[in-house]
N, C-alpha and C positions, 0 to 999 in steps of 0.2 A: 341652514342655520348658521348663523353669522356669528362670531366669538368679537365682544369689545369691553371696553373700561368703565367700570360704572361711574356715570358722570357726575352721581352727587356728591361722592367722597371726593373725585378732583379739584369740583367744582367747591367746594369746602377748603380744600387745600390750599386752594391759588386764590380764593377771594373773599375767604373768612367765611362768619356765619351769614345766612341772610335774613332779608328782611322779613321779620316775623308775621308784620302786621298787612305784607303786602305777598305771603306767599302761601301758597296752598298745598295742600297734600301730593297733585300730580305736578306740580311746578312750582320753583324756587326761585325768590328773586332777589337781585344783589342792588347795592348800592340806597341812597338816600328816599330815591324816587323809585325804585325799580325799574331801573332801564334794563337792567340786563337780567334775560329770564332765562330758565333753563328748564324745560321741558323734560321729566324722569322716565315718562311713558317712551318716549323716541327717543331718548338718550343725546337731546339738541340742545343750542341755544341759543340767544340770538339778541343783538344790541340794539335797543329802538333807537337811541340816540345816534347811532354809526351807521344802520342799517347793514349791519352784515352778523353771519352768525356760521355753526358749521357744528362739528362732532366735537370729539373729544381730543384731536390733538390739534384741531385747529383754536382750541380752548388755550392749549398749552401753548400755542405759537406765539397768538395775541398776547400771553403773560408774561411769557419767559423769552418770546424770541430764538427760542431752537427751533429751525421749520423740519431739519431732516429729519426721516421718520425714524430710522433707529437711533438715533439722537434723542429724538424723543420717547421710545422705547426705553433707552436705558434710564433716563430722567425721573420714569415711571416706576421704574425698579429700585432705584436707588431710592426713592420717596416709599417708598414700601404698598404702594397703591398697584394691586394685583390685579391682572386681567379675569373679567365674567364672563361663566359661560353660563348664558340660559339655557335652560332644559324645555323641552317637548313636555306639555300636562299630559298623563298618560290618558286622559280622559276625551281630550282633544290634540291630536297629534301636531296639528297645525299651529298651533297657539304657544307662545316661549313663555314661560315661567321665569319670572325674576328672581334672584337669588332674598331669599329674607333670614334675619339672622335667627337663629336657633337654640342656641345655648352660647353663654359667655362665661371664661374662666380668668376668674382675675389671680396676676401674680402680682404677690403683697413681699414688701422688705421685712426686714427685725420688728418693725414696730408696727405688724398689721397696717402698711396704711400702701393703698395701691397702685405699683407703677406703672402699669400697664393690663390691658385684656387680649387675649385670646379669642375671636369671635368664629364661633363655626353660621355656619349658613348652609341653609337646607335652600335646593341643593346641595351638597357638600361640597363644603367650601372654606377655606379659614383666612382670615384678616386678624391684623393687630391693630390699636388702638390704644391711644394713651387720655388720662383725663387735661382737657387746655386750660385748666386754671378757673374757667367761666360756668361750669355746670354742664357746659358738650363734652365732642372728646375730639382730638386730634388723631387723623388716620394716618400717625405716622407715627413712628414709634426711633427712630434714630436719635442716636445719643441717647435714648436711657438709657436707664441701668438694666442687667440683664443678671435674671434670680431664679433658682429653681422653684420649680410650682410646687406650693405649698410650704413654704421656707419657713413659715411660724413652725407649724405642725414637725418639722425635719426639725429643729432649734431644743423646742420642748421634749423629743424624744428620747428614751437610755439611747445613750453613747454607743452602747457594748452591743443592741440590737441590729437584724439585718437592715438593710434601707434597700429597697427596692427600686430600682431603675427603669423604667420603660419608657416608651415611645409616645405617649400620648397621655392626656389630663381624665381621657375617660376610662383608662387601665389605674392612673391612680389612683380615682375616686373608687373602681372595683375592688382596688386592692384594699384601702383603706374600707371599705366595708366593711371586710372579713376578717378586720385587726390588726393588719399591720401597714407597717411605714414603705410608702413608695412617696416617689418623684420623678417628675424631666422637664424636658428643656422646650421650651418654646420654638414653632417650627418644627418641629420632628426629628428624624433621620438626617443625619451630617451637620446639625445644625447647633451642637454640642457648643458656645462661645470657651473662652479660656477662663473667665470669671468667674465662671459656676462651681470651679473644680475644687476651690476652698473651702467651702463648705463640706466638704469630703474626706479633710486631713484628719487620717488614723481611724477612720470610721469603717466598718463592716459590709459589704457594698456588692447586692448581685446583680445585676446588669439580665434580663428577660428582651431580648431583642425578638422583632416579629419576624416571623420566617419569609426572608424573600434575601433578597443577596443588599438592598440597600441597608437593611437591618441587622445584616452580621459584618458590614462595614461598619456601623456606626456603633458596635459595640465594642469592636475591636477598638477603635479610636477613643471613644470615650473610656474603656479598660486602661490604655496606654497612659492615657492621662491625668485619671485617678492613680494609677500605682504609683506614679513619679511623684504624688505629693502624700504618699504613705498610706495609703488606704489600700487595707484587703480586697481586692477583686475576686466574684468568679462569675466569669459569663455561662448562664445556665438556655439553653437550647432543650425550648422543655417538649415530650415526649408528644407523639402521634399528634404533632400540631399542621392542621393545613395550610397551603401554599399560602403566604399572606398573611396567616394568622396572627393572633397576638394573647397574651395572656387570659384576655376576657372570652374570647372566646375557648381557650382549657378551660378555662372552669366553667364554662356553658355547658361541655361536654361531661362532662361531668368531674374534672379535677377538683381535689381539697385543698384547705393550706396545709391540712396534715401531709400531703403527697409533697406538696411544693419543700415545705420545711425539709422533708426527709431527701429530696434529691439536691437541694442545697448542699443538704451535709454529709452526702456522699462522695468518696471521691472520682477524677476524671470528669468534669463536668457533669455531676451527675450521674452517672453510672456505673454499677460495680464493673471494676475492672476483671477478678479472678475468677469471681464467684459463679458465673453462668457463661455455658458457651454461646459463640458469637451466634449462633442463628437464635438462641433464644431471647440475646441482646436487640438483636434487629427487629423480631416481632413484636417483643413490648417496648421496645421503645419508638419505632418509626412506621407507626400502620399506614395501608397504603391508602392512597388517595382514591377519590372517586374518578380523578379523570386524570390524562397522561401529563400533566404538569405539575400535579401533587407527587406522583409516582417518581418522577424525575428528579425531584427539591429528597425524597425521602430516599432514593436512592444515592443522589451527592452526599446527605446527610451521613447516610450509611459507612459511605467511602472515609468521611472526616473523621467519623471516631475508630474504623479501623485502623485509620494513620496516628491517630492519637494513643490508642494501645499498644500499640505495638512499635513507636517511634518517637524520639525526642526532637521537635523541635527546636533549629538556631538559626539565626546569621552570624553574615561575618561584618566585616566593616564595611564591605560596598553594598550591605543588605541583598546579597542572596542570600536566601532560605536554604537549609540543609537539614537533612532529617539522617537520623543516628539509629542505626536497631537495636533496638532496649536489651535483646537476647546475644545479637554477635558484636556489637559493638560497629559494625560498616556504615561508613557516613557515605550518603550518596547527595548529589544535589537534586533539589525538589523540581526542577524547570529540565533533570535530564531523560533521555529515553529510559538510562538504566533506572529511574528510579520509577518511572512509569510500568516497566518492564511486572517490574519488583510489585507492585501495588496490586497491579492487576491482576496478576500468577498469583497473590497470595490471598485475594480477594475471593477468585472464583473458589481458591482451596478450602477457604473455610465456610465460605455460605453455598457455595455451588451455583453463584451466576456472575455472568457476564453483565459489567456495567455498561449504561449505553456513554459516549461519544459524549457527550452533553453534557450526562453527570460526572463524566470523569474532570471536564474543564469547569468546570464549577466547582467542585471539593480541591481541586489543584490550588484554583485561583482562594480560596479561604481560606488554604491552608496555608497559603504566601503568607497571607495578609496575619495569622497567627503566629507565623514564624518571627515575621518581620517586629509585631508589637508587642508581643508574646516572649518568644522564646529569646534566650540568654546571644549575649555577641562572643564568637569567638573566632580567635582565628585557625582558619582552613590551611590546612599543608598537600603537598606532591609527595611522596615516600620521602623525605627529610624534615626534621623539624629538630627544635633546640638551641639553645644560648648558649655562653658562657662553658663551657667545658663541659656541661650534659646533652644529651645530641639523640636521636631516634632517629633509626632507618626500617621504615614501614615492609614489611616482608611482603605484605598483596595478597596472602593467601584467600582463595574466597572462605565465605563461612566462619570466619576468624578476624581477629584485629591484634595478633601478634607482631611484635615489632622488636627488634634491638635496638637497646640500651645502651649509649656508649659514653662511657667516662674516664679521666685521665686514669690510666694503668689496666683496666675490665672493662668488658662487655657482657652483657647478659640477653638472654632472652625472654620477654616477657608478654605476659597476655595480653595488656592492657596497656597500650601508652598514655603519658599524662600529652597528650594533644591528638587531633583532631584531624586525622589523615579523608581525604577523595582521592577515589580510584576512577580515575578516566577509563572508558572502556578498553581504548589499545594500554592502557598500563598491565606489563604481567609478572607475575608472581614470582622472587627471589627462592631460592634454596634456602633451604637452613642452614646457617653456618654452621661450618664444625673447626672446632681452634686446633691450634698445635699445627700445621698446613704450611707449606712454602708458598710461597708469590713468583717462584723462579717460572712455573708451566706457563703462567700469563704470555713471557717469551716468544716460548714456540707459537704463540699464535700472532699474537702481536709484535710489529714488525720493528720493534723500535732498537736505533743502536745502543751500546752500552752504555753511552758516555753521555746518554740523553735519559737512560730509564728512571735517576731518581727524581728528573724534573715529573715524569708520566705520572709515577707513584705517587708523589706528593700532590698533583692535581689531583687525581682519583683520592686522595683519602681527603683534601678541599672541598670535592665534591658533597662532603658528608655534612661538611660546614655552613649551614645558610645562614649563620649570622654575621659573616664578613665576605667581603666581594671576593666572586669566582673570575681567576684569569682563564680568556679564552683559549683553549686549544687547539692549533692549528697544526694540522699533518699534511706536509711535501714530501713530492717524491714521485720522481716519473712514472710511465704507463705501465704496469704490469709491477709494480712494489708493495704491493699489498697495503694498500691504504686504507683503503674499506672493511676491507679485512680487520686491521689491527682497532682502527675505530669501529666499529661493530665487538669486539674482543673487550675493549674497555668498557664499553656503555651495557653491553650483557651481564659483567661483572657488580653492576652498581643499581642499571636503573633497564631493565630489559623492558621490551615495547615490540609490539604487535606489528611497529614500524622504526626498526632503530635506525636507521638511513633515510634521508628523506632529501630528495631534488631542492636545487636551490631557491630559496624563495622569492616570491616576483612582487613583492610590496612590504613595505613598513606594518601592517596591519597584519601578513601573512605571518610575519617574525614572533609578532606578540599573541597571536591567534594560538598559534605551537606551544609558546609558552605559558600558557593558561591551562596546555591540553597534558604538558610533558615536562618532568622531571629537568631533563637535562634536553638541549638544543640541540640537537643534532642535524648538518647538511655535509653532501657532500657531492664531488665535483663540481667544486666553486669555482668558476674563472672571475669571475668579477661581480664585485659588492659595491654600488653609488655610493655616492658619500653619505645620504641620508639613511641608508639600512647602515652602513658600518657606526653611525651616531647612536641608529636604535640598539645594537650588539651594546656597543658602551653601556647605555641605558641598561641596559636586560643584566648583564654582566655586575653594575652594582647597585639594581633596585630601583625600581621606578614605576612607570606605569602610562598606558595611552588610553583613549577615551575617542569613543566617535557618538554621535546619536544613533539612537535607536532603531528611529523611524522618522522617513522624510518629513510626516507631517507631526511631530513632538519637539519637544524641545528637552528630554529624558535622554541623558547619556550610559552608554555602556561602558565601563571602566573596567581592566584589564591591571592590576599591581602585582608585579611579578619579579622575582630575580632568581635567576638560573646562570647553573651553569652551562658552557658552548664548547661544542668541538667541532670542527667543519675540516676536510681535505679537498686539496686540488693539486693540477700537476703545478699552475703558480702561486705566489701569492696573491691572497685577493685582498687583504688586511694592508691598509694603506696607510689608514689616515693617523696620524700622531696621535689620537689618543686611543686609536683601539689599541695602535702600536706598543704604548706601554700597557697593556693590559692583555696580551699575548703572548702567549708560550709557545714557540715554534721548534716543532721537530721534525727532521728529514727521515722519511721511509730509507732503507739504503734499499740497492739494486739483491735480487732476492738471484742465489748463485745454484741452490739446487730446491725444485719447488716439490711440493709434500700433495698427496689427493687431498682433495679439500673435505671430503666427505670423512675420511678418517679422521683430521685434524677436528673437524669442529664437535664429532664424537666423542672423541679424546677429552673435549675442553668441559662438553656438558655436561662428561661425568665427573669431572671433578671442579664443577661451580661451587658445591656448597664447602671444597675444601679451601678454595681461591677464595671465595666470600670471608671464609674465616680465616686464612692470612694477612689479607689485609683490614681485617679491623683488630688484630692482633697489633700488628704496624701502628694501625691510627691510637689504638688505647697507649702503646707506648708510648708516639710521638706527641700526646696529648699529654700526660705524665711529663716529659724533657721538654716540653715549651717552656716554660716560665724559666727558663737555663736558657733559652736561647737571645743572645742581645745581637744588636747590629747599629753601630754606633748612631748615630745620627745623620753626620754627613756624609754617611754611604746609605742611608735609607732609599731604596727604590719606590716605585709609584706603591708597587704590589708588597710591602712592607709584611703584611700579614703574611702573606703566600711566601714569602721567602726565610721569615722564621719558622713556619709550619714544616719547610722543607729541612733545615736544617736539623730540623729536629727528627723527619721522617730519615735523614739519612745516618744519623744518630740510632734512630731503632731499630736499622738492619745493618749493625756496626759499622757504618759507613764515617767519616768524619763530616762533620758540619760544612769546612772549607770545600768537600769534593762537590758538595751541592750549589756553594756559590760559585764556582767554577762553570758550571755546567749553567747556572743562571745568568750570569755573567756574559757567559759566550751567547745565550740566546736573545740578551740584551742589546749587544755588539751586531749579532745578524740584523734586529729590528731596525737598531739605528742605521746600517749603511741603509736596509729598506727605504728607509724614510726618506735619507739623500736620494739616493735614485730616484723616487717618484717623485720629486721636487726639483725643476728644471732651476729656480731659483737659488736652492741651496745647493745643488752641484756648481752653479756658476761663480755663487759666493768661495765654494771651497776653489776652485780655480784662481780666480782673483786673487785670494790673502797668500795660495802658492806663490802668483807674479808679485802682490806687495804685499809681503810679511806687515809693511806696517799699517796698511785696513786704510780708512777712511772715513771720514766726518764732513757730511755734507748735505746738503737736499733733498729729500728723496727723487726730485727729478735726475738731478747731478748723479748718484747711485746707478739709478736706472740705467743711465746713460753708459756709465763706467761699464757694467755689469751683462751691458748689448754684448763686447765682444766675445764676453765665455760662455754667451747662450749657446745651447746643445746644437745640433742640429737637426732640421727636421721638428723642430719642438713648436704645438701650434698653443699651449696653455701659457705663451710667455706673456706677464700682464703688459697693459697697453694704458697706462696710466702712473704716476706715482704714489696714486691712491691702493693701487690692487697692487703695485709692488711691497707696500705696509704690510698688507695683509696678508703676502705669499712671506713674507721674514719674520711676521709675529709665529706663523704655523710652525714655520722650520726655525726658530729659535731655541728650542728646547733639543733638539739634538745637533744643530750645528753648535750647542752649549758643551756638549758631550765630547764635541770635536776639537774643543777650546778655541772654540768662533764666538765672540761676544756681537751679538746684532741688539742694539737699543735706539729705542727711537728717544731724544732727546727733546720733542715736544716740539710749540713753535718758536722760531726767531725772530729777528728782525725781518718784518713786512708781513709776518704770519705765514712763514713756509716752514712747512714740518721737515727738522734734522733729524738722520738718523748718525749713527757711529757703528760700524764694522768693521772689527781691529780682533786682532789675535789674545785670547782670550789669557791674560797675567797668572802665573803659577800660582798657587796656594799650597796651605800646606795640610789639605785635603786628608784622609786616608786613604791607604792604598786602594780597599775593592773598589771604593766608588767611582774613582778618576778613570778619565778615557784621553790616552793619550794626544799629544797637539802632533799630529802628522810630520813628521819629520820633512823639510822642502826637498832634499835633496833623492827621497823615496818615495813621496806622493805626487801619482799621477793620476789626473781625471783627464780621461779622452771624453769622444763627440757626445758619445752617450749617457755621457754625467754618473758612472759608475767610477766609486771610489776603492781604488786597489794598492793594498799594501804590499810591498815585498820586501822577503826577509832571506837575506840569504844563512846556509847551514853553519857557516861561520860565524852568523850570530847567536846561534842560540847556546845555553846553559845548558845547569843540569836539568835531564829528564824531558830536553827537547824544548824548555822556557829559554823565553828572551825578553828583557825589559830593558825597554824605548828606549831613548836619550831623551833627559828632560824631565824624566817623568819618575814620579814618586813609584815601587818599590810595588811589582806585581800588578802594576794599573792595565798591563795588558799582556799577556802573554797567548802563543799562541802553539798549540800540539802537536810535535811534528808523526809523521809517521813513524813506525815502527823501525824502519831502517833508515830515520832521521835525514831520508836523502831527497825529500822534495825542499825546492829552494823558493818555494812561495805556496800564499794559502788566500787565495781569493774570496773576501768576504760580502761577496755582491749580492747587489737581492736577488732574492729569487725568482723574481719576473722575469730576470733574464736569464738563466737557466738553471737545471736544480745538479746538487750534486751529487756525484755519483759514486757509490760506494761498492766495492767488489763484495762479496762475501766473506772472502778472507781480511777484508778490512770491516767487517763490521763489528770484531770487538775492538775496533780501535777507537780512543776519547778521542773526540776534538772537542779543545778548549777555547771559544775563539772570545775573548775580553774587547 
C-alpha cells in the first residue's frame, strides 16, 4: 500500500478549475482545449500537447519549478494540501479505497457568513477549505481568518455561562445537544492560533482535553493563554475516561451534564479534595482500563492529582517547576531524585502500590508542563534569602520550613518564611539558635590571627546578605596550619553540607555546577586557578549566571543564575587576577604552636553550634541596626564599599571601633595590591623604571616597550612581544600601579597613528587619608629579579604604638604594625606566591596592620 497526494486538489490549486464540458467524473481536464488531462483513478496526468506527464510532484515541478522532493514536500504543507492515505476495502483486501468526504463543518464570523470548512473524509481524514469567490472552493485555507467553531452561537450566549472547550467540532455538536456552550479550534491538538483567544476575555471557560498526552499539552497551552487575556480557566480531566478518549465518548458511557456541571464546580480539578480518602478518590475517579495502556494513562493520571493534593505547584524565572508541601511547607524541585523519592514513598503510602516506570515519567512530564503554565513564578533561595535590611536564613530542618528572621537590632524564629527555600540533598540542617552566646569558641577552632578576626566576622555575617556582592574568602598559611580546619569551622557555622570541602575544580561549568547545588562555594587546596575560573569566581561572587545546551541535538539552553558566596585555601595564593583581587579577603593561617586532638576539638564545637549560630546573628541584628551610622567618604570608597561599611559596623557591635576594622581592611588591601605587582612582570618593571626615572615617560608604546626590556624580571616567559600586548598587560596593572601613585594612561593616537602612552609618577592630591597608598619612597624602594616589591622601615621610624607615616603622604595612608618588642626593622609585604608568613604562637595575638 503506497501513501500519496490526492491529485485533484493539487491539480485545482496549480491550474484552476477545469474544463467543465471536456471533463468527466474519472478525469479532469485543464485548459481551453483540454490538453492537459488528469487521470483521478491512478492519480496521473499527462500533456497531449508536450507529450509528457507523471504523478504528483512532477505536477508541481512543471508549475512551480521546485524539482527537489522535499522542497516540494514542504510546498505541499505550506499550501495546506495534506498527504492521502488509501485504505484496504475490508470486503476486498486488495483493492484501496479512496478517501471521500464525510461530513463538513463550517466556521462562520460575527455575521454568519462562512470563512472556511472543516472537511472530515471517511476514511478518516480532515482537509480545510475555503469558498474561491466562483461557487467551488479553494483547498487552501492561508491567510484566512482563523475563528472559533461556532462563533455565532459563542457571540449570542450569557456572558456569565460555562463555554466549553474541546478538541474536535463532533464533541461540540455533542455538547451542544445536551444544552450547553462549547467550542474549538480548527486542526485539533496544538493547533490553538493566538487570534481566537479574544473572544475569551473575562468569559467562564472549561477546557475538556482528550486523554492522551497531546491533549493535556494542548490544554495546558490553550489555559495559559486564556488566563493572560482574563478569562476564568479550569481544565477538567474528566473521570474513568479511556486512553484516547474524549468527551463524547463520557457520555456514551454513561456521563450526564448533571455530573459534568457538578465536577466543574468542584474544587481541585474536579475532585473533592478532603472529603474522601485517596483510594476512594482513585476508584471513582480513574477505572481501570481494559488493556495495559489504559492502565498506564490511569495510573499517571493517578500520580497527577496525588501531586496536585498534596503539593503547590511553581516556577522560578528560568521555568523550573518546584512543588511546595501544602502540609510542611518543603520546596523540592520537580526534575530532582528527592522529589521523585518523595512521590513515590508517599504514593505507595496511601493507595498501597508501586507505580510503574512509564507512569511515573508521564505524570512528571504534566506536571512540568502545569507548573510551568499553571503555577505562580517565584523565586527559589539556597538557606539565604531577603533585601533590604530583612534577611532569612533557612534552618534545613526536615519535616519543617522554620527559618530566622533577621532585622536591624532582633532575630526571631519562625515557621514560616515569606520566601521560598530548596534543600539540595548534601544541604544539612542548622541548629537552633539560641541568643545571649559568645563568638569567642569559634577561635579555638578556627585558626585565624587576632588582627584578622573582624575581617572573618564581618564576611560570615555578609554571608547572611544576598542582596549585595559577597567578597571571596581566601585562607593562607603553610602545611600543617589548620586551614581546613578553620574553613570547615566557618562554613559549619553558617551553611553545613554533607560536603563542606570540596577539591579544586577542573572547569568553568564545575564552579557554576556547585553553585546551583551550594549555599556557599567552598574549595580547598587550591594552587592555581586560570584566568577564565578566577573571571567565573568574579562572576559567581556578584551575580550572574552561565548557560550551556542541553542536548547535542536541541537548541534548549540550561541556565545556571547564581550568586554566592566563596572561601577557598591553599598553601599559595591562587587569586591573581585584578578583579578577583579587589573582591578578596585574605587571611593568613599562623603556624599552629601546641596542636589540640581533633576529635575533642570538633566535639567541643558541635555542642555548642546552636550557641555560636546565635552569637553571631546577635552580632549581625546589631550591625544591621549601626549600618545606616556607618559613612566612608567617597574618595576612600573601596571596590567592596558595602563589605567594608557592614564591617565597621560589625566591629562596632562587639565594641570594637570602626577604624580597628579599616585597619585590618586596609592591610588586606595593601597584601592584594603587592599580589598584583608580583604576578605582573610588566608592573614590577614599571615600578623599577619610575625608581631609575622619577620623572616616567611619554612616548610609543613601542618606545615603552623598549625602555621597560631592561627591568624585565628574570627568567620571565609572559613578557609581551608586541606593543599591542604591552597596552594590554598596563591597562590590567593600572589600577594598582594607581595605588602605587604610578599614573599609566594611554594617550590614544598621534601623529602617523602610533598609540602614546604616559607613565609618570602619579601627582599628590589631597585625597583622604584611609584611601591613599603611598608613592614608594626612591631612596627605600627596591624591586630585585623577581619583581617583588619590598618596603623597609627601619625602628627609628616609627611612632606611637609601632605606626610610621611615609614622606609625602597624607596622614595614616600607610602605616605598618611592629611587633610586640618593636624590634623588627622591616615588614615584607610580598605576595604570597612566594612564600607565606610565618607566625609563632606566641605571635599570634599580635595585629599586623599592613596599609
Amino acid at each position: 500500500m503506497t501513501i500519496s497526494f490526492d491529485i485533484e486538489q493539487v491539480a485545482r490549486h496549480l491550474l484552476g478549475e477545469p474544463n467543465a464540458n471536456m471533463s468527466k467524473p474519472t478525469e479532469l481536464r485543464f485548459g481551453t482545449r483540454g490538453s492537459l488531462a488528469v487521470n483521478l483513478d491512478k492519480g496521473t496526468w499527462f500533456s497531449h500537447e508536450e507529450h509528457v506527464g507523471g504523478g504528483v510532484l512532477d505536477l508541481i515541478a512543471r508549475e512551480t519549478g521546485i524539482t527537489a522532493r522535499a522542497e516540494q514536500l514542504a510546498w505541499l504543507e505550506s499550501q495546506g494540501l495534506r498527504e492521502q492515505k488509501p485504505t484496504q476495502c475490508p470486503a476486498s483486501p486488495n483493492v484501496l479505497v479512496k478517501p471521500k468526504i464525510d461530513t463538513t463543518y463550517a466556521y462562520k464570523d460575527e455575521k454568519g457568513r462562512t470563512l472556511f470548512e472543516v472537511v472530515r473524509f471517511e476514511p478518516k481524514d480532515f482537509r480545510q477549505r475555503q469558498p474561491d469567490g466562483k461557487g467551488g472552493w479553494d483547498w487552501s485555507v492561508k491567510g484566512v481568518r482563523q475563528v472559533p467553531y461556532h462563533l455565532p452561537q459563542l457571540l449570542a450566549a450569557d456572558p456569565g455561562a460555562w463555554v466549553f472547550i474541546v478538541e474536535g467540532e463532533k464533541d461540540v455538536l455533542r455538547l451542544e445537544s445536551v444544552g450547553l456552550i462549547a467550542t474549538c479550534n480548527a486542526g485539533g491538538a496544538g493547533k490553538w492560533p493566538d487570534e481566537l483567544t479574544e473572544h475569551f476575555r473575562d468569559r467562564r471557560v472549561v477546557i475538556l482535553p482528550d486523554n492522551d498526552e497531546p491533549g493535556h499539552r494542548h490544554a495546558d497551552m490553550v489555559a495559559a493563554k486564556l488566563e493572560a487575556f482574563g478569562a476564568y480557566v479550569r481544565v477538567l480531566c474528566l473521570p474513568a475516561l479511556p486512553h484516547k478518549g474524549d468527551v463524547s465518548d463520557w457520555l456514551d458511557a454513561g456521563g450526564s451534564v448533571e455530573r459534568l456541571l457538578k465536577l466543574v464546580e468542584l474544587p481541585g480539578n474536579g475532585l473533592p479534595e478532603d472529603d474522601a480518602p485517596a483510594e476512594q478518590l482513585v476508584e471513582e475517579t480513574f477505572a481501570p482500563g481494559d488493556d495495559e495502556d489504559d492502565e498506564k494513562q490511569s495510573q499517571a493520571s493517578q500520580l497527577v492529582k496525588f501531586v496536585e493534593q498534596r503539593f503547590e505547584l511553581f516556577h522560578d524565572a528560568n521555568k523550573d517547576v518546584f512543588a511546595r508541601d501544602r502540609k510542611t511547607g518543603e520546596v523540592r524541585n520537580l526534575a530532582s531524585r528527592q522529589f521523585r523519592d518523595c512521590l513515590l514513598a508517599g504514593f505507595y503510602t496511601d493507595t498501597g502500590k508501586a507505580p510503574r516506570d512509564q507512569s511515573l515519567r508521564e505524570a512528571l512530564a504534566t506536571l512540568a508542563g502545569l507548573g510551568r503554565f499553571h503555577g505562580e513564578c517565584l523565586a527559589v533561595h539556597l538557606r539565604t534569602a531577603g533585601a533590604a535590611g530583612e534577611y532569612f536564613l533557612d534552618l534545613a530542618a526536615p519535616g519543617s520550613s522554620r527559618a530566622v528572621r533577621l532585622l536591624p537590632g532582633r532575630w526571631e524564629i519562625v515557621d514560616k518564611a515569606d520566601a521560598a527555600f530548596v534543600r539540595p540533598e548534601s544541604m544539612q540542617a542548622l541548629p537552633e539558635p539560641i541568643p545571649g552566646g559568645s563568638i569567642d569558641p569559634v577561635w579555638r577552632v578556627a585558626n585565624i590571627p587576632p588582627g584578622s578576626r573582624l575581617l572573618a566576622l564581618a564576611w560570615l555575617v555578609e554571608c547572611l546578605r544576598p542582596d549585595t556582592p559577597y567578597p571571596v574568602l581566601e585562607l593562607l598559611g603553610e602545611q600543617g596550619s589548620a586551614k581546613s580546619t578553620t574553613q570547615t569551622a566557618l562554613r559549619r557555622l553558617i551553611d553545613p553540607n554533607a560536603c563542606d570541602l570540596r577539591g579544586s575544580p577542573k572547569s568553568v561549568e564545575d564552579i557554576f555546577v556547585s553553585a546551583g547545588a551550594c549555599c556557599l562555594v567552598s574549595y580547598e587546596n587550591v594552587s592555581h586557578l586560570p584566568a577564565p575560573m578566577q573571571d567565573a569566581l568574579c562572576v559567581l561572587a556578584t551575580g550572574g549566571g552561565f548557560a550551556k545546551r542541553k542536548l547535542y541535538s536541541d537548541s534548549e539552553e540550561s541556565v545556571i543564575s547564581v550568586k554566592r558566596p566563596i572561601v577557598l585555601n591553599g598553601i599559595s595564593a591562587a587569586v591573581t587576577a585584578q578583579d578577583l583581587v579587589d573582591r578578596t579577603i585574605t587571611i593568613e593561617t599562623p603556624v599552629i604552636g601546641e596542636r589540640l586532638e581533633v576529635t575533642a576539638l570538633w566535639q567541643a564545637f558541635e555542642a555548642e553550634r546552636g550557641r555560636l549560630l546565635g552569637a553571631l546573628l546577635d552580632i549581625a541584628a546589631k550591625a544591621l541596626a549601626l549600618l545606616p551610622d556607618m559613612h566612608i567618604p567617597a574618595e576612600d570608597r573601596p571596590r567592596l564599599v558595602e563589605f567594608a561599611r557592614l564591617g565597621m559596623a560589625v566591629a562596632a557591635a562587639v565594641r570594637q571601633e570602626p577604624e580597628d576594622f579599616m585597619r585590618e581592611f586596609n592591610a588586606c588591601r595593601q597584601e592584594s595590591l603587592s599580589r598584583t605587582i608580583d604576578a605582573s612582570p610588566v608592573a614590577a618593571a614599571v615600578v623599577d623604571m619610575i625608581e631609575a626615572r622619577p620623572s616616567g615617560m611619554t612616548a610609543p608604546a613601542k618606545e615603552v616597550l623598549s625602555a621597560l626590556e631592561q627591568y624585565r624580571p628574570t627568567g620571565c616567559d609572559s613578557w609581551p612581544k608586541s606593543p599591542k600586548g604591552l597596552g594590554d598587560a598596563l591597562r590590567r596593572a593600572a589600577p594598582a600601579l594607581r595605588q602605587l601613585g604610578i599614573d599609566c594612561k594611554c594617550l590614544g593616537k598621534g601623529s602617523g597613528g602610533v598609540v602614546r602612552w604616559e607613565v609618570r609618577r602619579k601627582l599628590p592630591d589631597s585625597k583622604s587619608q584611609m584611601s591613599q597608598v603611598p608613592n614608594p619612597p626612591t631612596e627605600k624602594l627596591g624591586l630585585g629579579t623577581s619583581g617583588t616589591w619590598r618596603q623597609e622601615i627601619s625602628s627609628s621610624d616609627t611612632g606611637e604604638y609601632g605606626k610610621r607615616k611615609l614622606p609625602n603622604q597624607s596622614r595614616a595612608s600607610r602605616e605598618v604594625v611592629q611587633n610586640d618588642q618593636k624590634t623588627a626593622n622591616q615588614h615584607d609585604i610580598t605576595t604570597c606566591t612566594t612564600s607565606s608568613r610565618e607566625v609563632s604562637s606566641a605571635d599570634s595575638a599580635q595585629d599586623w596592620e599592613d596599609f
